[in-house]
N, C-alpha and C positions, 0 to 999 in steps of 0.2 A: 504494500500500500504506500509507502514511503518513495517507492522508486517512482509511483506511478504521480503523486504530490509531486516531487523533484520535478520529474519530467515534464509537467503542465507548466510549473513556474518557470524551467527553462524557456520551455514554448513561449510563452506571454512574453517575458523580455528579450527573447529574439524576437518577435510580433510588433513591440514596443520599438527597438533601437530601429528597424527599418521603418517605422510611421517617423519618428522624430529623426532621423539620422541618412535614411539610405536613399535612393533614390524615390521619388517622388512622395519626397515623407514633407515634412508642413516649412520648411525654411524654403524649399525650392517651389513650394503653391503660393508663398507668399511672393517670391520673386516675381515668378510667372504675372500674379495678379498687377504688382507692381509695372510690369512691362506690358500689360494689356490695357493699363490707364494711358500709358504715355503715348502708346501706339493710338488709339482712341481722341485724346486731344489734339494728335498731330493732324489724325485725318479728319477733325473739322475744321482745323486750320488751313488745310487743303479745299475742303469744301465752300469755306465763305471763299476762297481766295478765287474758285472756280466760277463760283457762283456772282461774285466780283466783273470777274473775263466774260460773263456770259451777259452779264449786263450791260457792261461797256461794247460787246461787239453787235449786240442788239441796237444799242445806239448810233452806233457807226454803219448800219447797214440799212436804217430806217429813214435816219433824218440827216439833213445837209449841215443842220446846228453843232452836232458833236465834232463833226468836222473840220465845219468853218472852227468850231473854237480850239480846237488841236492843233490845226495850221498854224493859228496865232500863236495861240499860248509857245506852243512849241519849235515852232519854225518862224515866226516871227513876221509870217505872211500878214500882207493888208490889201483889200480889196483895190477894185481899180478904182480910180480916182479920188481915192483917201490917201489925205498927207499925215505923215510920218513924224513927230515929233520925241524926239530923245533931250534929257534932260540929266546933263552930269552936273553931279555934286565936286564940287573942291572943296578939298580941306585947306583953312585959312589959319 
């Protein structure tokens, strides 16, 4: 009866050391879960940023306005017979 006690308690804490210790025991489900938030936050940082692209090229494909105002802002275009005025500062 003793060998047979023994042998259960051995059981249980080899049972034990592999849930806390061996592979897939609770420090590596904690990791895992750790890496499935980051993965998670990344891709809806992905997704607004998509979803961003998808509005702006909605814009650019509907109306002359996103356009016109890209040209400018960015390329520094002015329509035709609009005068140009630049205004530098000096330091005094």
């Amino acid at each position: 009866m003793k060998w047979l006690l023994s042998l259960l308690i051995v059981l249980l804490f080899s049972l034990q050391y592999k849930l806390w210790v061996g592979d897939g025991g609770v420090p590596e489900i904690l990791h895992l879960q750790e890496e499935v938030e980051k993965l998670q936050q990344h891709q809806q940082q992905l997704e607004e940023r998509n979803a961003s692209l998808a509005a702006e090229v909605k814009d650019l494909k509907q109306g002359y306005d996103a356009i016109e105002e890209r040209a400018r802002s960015e390329l520094g275009m002015i329509k035709k017979d609009e005068k140009f005025y630049q205004i530098i500062h000096t330091s005094e």
